[in-house]
C-alpha positions in Angstrom: -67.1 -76.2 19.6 -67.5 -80.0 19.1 -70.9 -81.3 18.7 -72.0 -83.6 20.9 -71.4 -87.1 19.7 -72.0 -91.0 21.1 -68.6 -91.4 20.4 -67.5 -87.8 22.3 -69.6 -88.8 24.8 -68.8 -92.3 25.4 -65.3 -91.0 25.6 -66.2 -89.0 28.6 -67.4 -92.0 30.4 -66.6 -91.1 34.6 -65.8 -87.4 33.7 -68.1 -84.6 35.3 -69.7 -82.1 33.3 -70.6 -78.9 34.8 -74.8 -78.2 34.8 -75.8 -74.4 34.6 -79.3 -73.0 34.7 -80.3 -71.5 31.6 -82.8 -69.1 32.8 -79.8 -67.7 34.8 -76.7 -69.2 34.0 -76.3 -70.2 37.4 -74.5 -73.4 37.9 -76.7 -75.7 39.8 -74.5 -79.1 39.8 -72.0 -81.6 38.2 -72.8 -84.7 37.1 -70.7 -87.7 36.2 -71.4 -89.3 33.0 -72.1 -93.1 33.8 -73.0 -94.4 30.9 -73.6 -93.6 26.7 -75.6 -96.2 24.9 -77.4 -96.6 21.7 -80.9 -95.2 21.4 -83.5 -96.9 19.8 -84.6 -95.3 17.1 -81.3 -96.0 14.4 -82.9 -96.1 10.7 -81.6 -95.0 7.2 -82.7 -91.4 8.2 -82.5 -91.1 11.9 -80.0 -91.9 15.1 -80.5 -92.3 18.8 -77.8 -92.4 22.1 -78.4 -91.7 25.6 -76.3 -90.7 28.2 -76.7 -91.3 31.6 -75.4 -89.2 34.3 -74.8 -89.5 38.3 -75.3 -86.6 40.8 -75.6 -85.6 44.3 -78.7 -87.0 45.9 -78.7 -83.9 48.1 -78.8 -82.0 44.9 -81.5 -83.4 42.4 -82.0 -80.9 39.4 -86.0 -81.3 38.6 -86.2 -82.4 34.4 -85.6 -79.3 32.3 -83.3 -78.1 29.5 -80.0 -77.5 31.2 -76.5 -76.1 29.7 -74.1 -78.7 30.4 -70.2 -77.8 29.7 -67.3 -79.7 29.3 -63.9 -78.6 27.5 -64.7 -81.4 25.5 -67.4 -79.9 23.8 -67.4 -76.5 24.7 -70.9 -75.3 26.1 -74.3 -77.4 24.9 -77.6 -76.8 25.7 -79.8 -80.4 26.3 -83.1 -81.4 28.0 -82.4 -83.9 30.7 -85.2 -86.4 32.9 -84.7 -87.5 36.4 -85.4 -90.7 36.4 -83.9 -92.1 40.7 -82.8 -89.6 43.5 -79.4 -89.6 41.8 -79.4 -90.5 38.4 -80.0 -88.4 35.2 -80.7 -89.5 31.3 -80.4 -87.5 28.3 -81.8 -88.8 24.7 -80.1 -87.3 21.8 -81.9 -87.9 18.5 -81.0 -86.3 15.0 -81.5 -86.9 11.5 -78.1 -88.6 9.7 -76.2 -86.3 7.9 -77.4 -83.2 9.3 -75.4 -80.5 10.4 -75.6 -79.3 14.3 -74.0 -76.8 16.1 
């Protein structure tokens, strides 16, 4: 499995990713990735991206941690925000240098 990069993700740009449920592992949508772009926090020690996703207004997924999958990268578990009756962010913010899986 990949880990989930700006650069992997910004690659993806108009793809679908599938959303699952991880109380259940129920899938409960797919959302199109719209748009990656740097975070703000980008110091010596730390790094920031978002990623914004599209969805079905008929199907909006309340803000929670989700398991997104994509043969991309595999199966990855992130907390996403609702932020319009269709559109989605995620913030992705690590320490340089460290190892994630």
């Amino acid at each position: 499995m990949e880990i989930v990069t700006q650069e992997l993700m910004h690659s993806l740009v108009g793809e679908e990713v599938d959303v699952f449920s991880l109380q259940n592992e129920q899938q409960v949508g797919k959302l199109a990735i719209s748009k990656v772009e740097n975070g703000r926090i980008d110091t010596e020690e730390f790094s920031s991206f978002s990623i914004c996703l599209l969805g079905d207004p008929n199907n909006q997924l309340p803000q929670d941690n989700y398991l997104f999958k994509h043969s991309a990268f595999g199966e990855y578990s992130m907390f996403m925000s609702i932020y319009d009756c269709d559109k989605y962010q995620i913030i992705i913010s690590r320490k340089r240098n460290q190892e994630v899986n």
